[in-house]
VODODO-917032 format. One line per 2 residues: number of its first residue (from 1); their letters; for each residue x, y, z of N, C-alpha, C. Coordinates in steps of 0.05 Angstrom, whole numbers, plus 5000, padded with zeros to 4 digits. Layout:
# VODODO-917032
NUM = A = X:Y:Z:X:Y:Z:X:Y:Z; ...
***
This chain:
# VODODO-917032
1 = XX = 4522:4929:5000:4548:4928:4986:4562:4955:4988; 4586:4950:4997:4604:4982:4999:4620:4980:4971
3 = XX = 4614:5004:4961:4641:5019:4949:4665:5024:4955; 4681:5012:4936:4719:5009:4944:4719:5025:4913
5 = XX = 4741:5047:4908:4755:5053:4890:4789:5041:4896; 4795:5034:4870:4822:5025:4874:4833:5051:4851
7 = XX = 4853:5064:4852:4864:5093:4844:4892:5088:4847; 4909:5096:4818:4934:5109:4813:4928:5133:4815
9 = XX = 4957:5142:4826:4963:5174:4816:4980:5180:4788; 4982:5165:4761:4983:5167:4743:4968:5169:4726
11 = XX = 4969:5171:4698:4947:5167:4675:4948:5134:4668; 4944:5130:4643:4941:5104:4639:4973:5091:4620
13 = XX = 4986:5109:4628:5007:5102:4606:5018:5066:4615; 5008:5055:4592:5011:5023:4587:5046:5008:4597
15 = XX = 5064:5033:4596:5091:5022:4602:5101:5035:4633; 5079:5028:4653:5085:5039:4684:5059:5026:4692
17 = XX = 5066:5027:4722:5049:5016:4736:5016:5032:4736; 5011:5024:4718:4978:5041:4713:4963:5020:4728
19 = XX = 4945:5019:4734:4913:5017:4748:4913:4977:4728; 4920:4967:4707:4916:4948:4702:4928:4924:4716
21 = XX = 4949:4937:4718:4972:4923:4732:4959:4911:4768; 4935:4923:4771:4927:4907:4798:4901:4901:4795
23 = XX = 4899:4884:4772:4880:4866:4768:4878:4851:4782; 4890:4831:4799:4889:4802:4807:4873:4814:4836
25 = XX = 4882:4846:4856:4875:4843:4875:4846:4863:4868; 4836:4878:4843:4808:4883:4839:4797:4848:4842
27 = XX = 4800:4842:4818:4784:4811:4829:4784:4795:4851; 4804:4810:4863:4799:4787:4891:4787:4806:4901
29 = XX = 4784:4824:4910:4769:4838:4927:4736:4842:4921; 4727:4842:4893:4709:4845:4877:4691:4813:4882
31 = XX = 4706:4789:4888:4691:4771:4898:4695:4763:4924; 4699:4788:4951:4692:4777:4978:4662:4773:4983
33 = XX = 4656:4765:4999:4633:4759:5009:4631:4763:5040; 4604:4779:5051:4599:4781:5079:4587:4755:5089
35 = XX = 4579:4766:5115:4577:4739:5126:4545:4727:5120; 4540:4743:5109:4511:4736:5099:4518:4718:5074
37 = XX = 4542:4718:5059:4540:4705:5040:4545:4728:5011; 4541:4743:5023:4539:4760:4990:4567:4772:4989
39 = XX = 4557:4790:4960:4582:4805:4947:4587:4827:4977; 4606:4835:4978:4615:4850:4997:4613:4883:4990
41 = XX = 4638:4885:4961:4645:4905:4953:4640:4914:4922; 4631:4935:4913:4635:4942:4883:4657:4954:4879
43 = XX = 4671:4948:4865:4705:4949:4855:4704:4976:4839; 4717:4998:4832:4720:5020:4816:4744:5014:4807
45 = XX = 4759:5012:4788:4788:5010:4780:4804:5032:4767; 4807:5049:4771:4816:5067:4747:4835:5089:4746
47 = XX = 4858:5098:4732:4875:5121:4738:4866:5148:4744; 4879:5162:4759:4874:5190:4743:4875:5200:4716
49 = XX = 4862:5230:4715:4866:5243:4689:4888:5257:4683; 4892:5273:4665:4916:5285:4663:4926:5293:4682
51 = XX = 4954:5294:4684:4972:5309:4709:4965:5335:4700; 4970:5347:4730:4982:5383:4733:4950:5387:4732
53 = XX = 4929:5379:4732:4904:5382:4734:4883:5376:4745; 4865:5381:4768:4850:5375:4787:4834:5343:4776
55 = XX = 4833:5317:4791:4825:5291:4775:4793:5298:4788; 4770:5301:4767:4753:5296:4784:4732:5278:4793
57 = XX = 4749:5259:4802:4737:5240:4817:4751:5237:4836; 4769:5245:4844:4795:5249:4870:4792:5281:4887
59 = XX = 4786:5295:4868:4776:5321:4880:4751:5325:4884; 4738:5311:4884:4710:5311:4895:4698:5285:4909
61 = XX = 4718:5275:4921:4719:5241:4927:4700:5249:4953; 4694:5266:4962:4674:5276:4990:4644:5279:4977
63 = XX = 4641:5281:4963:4608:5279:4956:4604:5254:4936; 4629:5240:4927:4616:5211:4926:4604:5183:4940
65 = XX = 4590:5166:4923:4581:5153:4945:4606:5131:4954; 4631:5137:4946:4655:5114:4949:4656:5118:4981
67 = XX = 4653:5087:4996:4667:5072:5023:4695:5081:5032; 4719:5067:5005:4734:5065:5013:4756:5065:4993
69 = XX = 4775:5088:4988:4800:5093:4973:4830:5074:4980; 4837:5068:4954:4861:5044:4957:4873:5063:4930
71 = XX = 4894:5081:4942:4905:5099:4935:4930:5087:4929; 4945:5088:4900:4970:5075:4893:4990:5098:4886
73 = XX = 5000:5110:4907:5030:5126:4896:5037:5121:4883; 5044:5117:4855:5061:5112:4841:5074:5126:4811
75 = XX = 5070:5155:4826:5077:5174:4813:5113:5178:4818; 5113:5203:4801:5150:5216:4812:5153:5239:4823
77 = XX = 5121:5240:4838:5123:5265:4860:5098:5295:4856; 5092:5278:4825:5067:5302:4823:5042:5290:4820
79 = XX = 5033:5265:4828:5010:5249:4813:4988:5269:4832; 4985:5280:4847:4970:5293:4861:4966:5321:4870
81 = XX = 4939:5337:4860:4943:5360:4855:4931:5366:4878; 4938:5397:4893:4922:5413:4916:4895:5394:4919
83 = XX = 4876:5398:4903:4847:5396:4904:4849:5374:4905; 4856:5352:4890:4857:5324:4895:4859:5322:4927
85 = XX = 4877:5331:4941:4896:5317:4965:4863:5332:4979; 4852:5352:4975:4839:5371:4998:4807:5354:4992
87 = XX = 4804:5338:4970:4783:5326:4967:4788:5298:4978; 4799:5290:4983:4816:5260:4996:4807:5262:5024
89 = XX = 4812:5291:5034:4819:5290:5057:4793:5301:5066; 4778:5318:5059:4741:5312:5060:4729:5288:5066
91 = XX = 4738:5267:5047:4730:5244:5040:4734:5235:5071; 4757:5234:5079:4768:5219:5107:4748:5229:5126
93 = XX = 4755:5256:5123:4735:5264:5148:4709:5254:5147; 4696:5257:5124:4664:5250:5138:4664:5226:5130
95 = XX = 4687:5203:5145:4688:5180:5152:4693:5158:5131; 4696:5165:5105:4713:5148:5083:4741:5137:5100
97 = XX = 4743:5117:5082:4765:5091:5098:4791:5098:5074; 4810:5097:5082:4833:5093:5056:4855:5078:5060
99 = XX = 4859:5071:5044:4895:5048:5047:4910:5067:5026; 4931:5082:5036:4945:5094:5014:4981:5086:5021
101 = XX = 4988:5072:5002:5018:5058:4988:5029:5069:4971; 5055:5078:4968:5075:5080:4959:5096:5058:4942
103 = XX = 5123:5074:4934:5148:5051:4941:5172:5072:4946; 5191:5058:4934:5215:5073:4943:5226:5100:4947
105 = XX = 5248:5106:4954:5260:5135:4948:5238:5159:4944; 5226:5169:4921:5204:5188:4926:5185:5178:4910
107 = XX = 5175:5153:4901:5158:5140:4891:5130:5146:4902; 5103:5165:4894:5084:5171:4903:5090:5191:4926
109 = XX = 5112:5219:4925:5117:5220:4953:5092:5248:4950; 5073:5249:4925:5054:5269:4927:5039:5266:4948
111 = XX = 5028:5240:4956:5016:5236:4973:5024:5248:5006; 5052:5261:5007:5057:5279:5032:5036:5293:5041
113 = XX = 5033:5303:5018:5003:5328:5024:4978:5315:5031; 4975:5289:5032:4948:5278:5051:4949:5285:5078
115 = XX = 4929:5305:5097:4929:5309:5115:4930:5281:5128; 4950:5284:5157:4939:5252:5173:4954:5232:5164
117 = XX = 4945:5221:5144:4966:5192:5135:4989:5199:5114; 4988:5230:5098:5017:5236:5087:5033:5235:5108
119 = XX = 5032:5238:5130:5057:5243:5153:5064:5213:5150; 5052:5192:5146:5061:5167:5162:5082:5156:5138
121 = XX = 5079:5172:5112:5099:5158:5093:5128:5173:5098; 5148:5165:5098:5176:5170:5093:5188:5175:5066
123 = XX = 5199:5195:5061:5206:5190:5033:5240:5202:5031; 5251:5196:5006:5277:5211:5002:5274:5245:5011
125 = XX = 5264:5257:4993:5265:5286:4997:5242:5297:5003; 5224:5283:5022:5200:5285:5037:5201:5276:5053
127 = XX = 5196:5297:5080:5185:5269:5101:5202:5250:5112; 5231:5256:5119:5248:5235:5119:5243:5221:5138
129 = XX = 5257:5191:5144:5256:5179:5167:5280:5196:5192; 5259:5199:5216:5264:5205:5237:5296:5197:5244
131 = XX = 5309:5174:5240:5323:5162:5240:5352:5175:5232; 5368:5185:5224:5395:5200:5209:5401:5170:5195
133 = XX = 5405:5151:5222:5423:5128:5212:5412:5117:5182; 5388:5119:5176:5375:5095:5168:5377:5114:5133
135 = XX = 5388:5136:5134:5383:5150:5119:5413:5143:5094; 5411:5115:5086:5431:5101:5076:5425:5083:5056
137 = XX = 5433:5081:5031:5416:5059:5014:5421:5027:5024; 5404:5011:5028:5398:4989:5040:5396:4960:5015
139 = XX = 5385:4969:4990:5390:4958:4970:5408:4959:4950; 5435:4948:4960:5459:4952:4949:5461:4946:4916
141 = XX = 5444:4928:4911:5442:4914:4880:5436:4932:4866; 5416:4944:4881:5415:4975:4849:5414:5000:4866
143 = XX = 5446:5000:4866:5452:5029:4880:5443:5052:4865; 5424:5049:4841:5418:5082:4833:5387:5082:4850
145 = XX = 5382:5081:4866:5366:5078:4874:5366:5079:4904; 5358:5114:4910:5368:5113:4944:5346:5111:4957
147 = XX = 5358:5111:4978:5341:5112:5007:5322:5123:5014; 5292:5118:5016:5287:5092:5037:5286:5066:5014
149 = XX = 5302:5047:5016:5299:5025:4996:5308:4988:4999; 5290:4993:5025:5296:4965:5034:5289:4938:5022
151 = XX = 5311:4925:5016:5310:4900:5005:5302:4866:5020; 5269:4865:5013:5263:4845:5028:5253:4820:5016
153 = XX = 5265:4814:4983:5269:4792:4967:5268:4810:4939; 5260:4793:4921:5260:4798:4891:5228:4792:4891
155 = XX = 5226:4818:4866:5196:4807:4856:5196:4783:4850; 5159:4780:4860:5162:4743:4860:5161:4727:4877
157 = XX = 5174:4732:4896:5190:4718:4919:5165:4727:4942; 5171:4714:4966:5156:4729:4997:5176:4730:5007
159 = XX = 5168:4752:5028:5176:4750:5051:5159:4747:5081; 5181:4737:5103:5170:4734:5134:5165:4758:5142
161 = XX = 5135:4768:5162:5127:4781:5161:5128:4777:5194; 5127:4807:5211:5129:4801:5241:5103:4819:5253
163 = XX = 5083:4821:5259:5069:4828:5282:5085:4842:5305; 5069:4867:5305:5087:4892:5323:5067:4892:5340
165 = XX = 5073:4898:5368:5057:4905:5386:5028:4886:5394; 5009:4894:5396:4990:4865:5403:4975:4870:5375
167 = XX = 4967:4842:5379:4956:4836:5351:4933:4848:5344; 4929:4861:5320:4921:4887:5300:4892:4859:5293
169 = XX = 4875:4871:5292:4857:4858:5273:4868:4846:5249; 4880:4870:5226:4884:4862:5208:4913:4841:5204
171 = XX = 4919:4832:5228:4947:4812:5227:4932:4792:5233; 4912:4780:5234:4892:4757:5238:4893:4737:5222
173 = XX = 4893:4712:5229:4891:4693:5205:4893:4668:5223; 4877:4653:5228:4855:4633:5228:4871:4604:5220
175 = XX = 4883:4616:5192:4892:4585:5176:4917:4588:5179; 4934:4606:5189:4964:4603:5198:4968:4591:5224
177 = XX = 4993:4577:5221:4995:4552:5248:4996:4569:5272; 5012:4604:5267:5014:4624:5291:4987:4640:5291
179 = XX = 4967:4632:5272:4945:4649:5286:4951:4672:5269; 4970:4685:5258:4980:4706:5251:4993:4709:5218
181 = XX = 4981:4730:5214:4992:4737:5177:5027:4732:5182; 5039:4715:5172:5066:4721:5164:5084:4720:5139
183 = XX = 5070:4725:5118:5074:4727:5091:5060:4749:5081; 5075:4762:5063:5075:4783:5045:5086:4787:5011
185 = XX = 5091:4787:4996:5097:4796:4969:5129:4807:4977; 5156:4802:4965:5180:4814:4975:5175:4836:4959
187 = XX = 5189:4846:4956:5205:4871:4939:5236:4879:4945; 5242:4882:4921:5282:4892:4924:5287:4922:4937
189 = XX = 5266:4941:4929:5267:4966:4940:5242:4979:4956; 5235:4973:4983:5209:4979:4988:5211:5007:5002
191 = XX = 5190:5015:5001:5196:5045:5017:5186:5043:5043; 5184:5064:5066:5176:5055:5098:5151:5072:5105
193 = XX = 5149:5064:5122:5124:5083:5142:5128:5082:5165; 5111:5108:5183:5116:5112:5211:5088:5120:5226
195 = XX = 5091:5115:5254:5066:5133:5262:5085:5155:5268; 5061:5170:5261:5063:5200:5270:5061:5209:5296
197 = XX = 5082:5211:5302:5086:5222:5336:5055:5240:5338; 5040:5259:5330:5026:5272:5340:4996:5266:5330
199 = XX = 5001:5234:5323:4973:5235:5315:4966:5197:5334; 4953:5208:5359:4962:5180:5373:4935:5160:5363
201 = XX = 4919:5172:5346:4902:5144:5327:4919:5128:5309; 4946:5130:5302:4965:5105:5286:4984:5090:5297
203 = XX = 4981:5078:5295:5010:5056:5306:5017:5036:5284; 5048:5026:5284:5056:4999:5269:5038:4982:5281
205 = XX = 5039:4966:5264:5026:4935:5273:5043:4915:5255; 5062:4928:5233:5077:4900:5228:5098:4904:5207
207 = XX = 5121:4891:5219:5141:4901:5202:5157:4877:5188; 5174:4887:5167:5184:4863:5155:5220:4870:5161
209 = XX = 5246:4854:5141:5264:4856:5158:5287:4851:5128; 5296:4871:5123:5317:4872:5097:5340:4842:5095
211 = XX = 5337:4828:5076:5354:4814:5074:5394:4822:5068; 5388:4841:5057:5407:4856:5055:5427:4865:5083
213 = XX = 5418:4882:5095:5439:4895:5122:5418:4890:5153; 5399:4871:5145:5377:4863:5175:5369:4878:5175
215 = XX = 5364:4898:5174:5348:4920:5189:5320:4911:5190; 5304:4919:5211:5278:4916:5205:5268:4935:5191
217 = XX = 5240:4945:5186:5230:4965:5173:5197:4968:5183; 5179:4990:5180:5159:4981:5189:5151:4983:5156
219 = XX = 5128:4961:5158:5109:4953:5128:5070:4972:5139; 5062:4977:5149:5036:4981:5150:5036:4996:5183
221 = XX = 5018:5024:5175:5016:5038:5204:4975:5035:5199; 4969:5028:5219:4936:5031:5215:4926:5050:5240
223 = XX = 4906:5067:5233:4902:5084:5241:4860:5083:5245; 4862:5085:5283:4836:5075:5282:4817:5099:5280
225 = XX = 4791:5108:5277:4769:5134:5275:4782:5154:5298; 4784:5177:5288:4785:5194:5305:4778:5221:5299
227 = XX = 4785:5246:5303:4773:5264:5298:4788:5276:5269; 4814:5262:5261:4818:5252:5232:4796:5241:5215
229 = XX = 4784:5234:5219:4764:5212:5206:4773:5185:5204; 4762:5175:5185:4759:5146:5181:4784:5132:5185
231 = XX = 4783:5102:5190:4805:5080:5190:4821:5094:5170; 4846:5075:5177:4863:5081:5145:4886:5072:5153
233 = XX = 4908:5061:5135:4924:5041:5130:4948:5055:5111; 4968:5060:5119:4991:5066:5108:5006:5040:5104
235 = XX = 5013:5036:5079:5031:5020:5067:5059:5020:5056; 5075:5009:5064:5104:5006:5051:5103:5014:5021
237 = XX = 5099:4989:5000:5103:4995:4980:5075:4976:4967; 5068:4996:4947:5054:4976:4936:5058:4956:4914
239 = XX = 5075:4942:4906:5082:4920:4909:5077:4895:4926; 5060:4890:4945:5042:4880:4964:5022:4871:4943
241 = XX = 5014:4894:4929:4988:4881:4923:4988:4883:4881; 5008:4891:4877:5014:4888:4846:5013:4865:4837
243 = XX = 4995:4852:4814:4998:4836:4800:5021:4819:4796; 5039:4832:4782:5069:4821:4784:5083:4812:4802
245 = XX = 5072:4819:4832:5085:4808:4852:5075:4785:4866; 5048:4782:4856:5028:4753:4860:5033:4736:4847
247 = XX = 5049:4741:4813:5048:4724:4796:5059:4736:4779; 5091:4735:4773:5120:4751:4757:5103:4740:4728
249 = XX = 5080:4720:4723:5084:4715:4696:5063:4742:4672; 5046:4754:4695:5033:4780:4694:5045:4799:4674
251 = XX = 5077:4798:4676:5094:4821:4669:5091:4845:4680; 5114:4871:4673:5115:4890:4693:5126:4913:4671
253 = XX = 5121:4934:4675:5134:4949:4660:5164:4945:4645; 5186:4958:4633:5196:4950:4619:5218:4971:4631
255 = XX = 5217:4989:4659:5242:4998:4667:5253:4981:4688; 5238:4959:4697:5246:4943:4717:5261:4922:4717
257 = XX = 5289:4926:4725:5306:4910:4710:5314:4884:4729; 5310:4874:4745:5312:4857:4761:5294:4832:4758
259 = XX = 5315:4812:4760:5308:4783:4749:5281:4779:4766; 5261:4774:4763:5235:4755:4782:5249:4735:4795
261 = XX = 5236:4726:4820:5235:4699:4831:5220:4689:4828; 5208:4665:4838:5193:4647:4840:5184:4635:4863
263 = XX = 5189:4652:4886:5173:4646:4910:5146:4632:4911; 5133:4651:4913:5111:4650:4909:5100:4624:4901
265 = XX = 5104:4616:4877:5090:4600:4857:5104:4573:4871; 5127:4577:4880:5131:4547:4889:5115:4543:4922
267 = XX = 5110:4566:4932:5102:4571:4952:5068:4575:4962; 5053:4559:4962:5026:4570:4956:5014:4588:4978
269 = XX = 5037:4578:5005:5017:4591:5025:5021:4624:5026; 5043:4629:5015:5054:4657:5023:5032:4676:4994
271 = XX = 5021:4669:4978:5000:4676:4973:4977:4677:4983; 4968:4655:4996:4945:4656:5012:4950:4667:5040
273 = XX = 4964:4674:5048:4967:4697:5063:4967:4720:5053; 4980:4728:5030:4977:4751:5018:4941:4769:5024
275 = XX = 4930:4747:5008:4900:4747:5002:4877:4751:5028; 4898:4732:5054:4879:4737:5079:4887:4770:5086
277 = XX = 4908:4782:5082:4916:4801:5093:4902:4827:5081; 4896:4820:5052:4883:4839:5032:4852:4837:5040
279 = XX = 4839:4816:5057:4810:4803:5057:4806:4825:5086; 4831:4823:5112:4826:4837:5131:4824:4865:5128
281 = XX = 4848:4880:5109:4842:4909:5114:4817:4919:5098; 4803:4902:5076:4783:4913:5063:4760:4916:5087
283 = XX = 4758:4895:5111:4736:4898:5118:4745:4906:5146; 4769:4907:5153:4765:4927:5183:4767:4957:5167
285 = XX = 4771:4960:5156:4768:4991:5143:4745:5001:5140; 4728:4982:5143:4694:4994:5135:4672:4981:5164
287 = X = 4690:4963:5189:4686:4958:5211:4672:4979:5225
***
């Protein structure tokens, strides 16, 4: 059985996206099974400690026995201290696996300072996208809320998902009529990712496409062993894997002002895609 920690870069404060709020994908992940039949993974769930202060279980994440970090940006730019980011990045090297997600504008943009996969996030005043053009708010509905902030449904809702380049392990799926993941969790404001021109272990593998002004966007850069260390998986926004976006009846903090949909729920498969997509990166990450 491998060790998965699942980690905010906040404390536990009950009115923000704390560590509870992704209950639905601890338990799903907490009952995969290998091919032998058994439990797969032991689940860790938990925030950081105080801000402005070394977390230590994030700063020393290299001499634990944890597999694999599922790192949730969802700070306002400080959830992550020096030591934290320099113990992360230990962790990578002597071959720990990580999925680290964001969201919008500078949502988690602490995470810059991850050697390797901070490059692959984009942020407002970090890290911008390469792009000038793109450097425009995209989610017109809640213009206080800039760029990168692509609108690819309402919580609740899915969206169509596209396969970049040849097919990624983790775009796999067996029970879709294309062979291929094409459902995801929407979001009104998602944030982007890139490979990093100088790190040729990442590439997109799959992007989604703003309902708002078309644009596409990339959703996930995966990044195979290299002298980086371990696998690892840059994510759009996490919203992908939030409770509330599996199931609006969950509830969500109380600054989020936008009506829910009901995708989803009328929709069964674009969940169960969700779930195959969440089933692939847990175990090509530890492949």
């Amino acid at each position: 059985m491998l060790n998965l920690l699942l980690q905010t870069t906040i404390d536990g404060d009950p009115d923000d996206w704390n560590i509870d709020r992704f209950s639905r994908l601890g338990a799903f992940l907490a009952g995969l099974q290998d091919k032998e039949g058994r439990l797969a993974f032991r689940v860790t769930a938990r925030n950081r400690t105080r801000p402005g202060a070394p977390d230590p279980v994030l700063s020393t994440l290299d001499a634990s026995d944890y597999d694999q970090l599922w790192l949730f940006g969802v700070d306002g730019g400080d959830g992550l201290t020096p030591e934290d980011c320099a113990g992360i990045g230990r962790f990578r090297r002597r071959g720990g696996a990580l999925l680290v997600t964001r969201d919008h504008m500078d949502v988690g943009s602490s995470i810059c300072s991850l050697g390797g996969i901070g490059a692959a996030h984009h942020f407002h005043s970090r890290n911008c996208e390469p792009d000038r053009t793109r450097h425009c708010i995209d989610d017109t509905h809640a213009a206080h809320i800039l760029w990168p902030n692509y609108h690819s449904g309402a919580n609740g809702d899915f969206q169509r998902i596209r396969s970049v380049g040849s097919i990624h392990p983790v775009m796999r799926d067996r029970q879709s009529a294309t062979g291929v993941i094409q459902y995801l969790p929407a979001h009104p404001h998602e944030g982007v990712v890139g490979a990093p021109p100088e790190d040729s272990s990442g590439r997109v593998i799959v992007e989604g496409q703003s309902l708002v002004s078309g644009r596409r966007f990339n959703i996930a850069v995966a990044f195979e062993r290299s002298e980086h260390g371990g696998r690892a998986i840059a994510q759009s926004t996490f919203h992908h894997f939030a409770d509330y976006n599996w199931a609006p009846s969950s509830g969500c903090p109380s600054f989020v002002g936008e009506a829910p949909g009901d995708g989803i729920a009328r929709f069964p498969e674009a969940l169960r895609s969700t779930r195959q997509y969440v089933r692939n990166v847990a175990f090509w990450l530890c492949a």
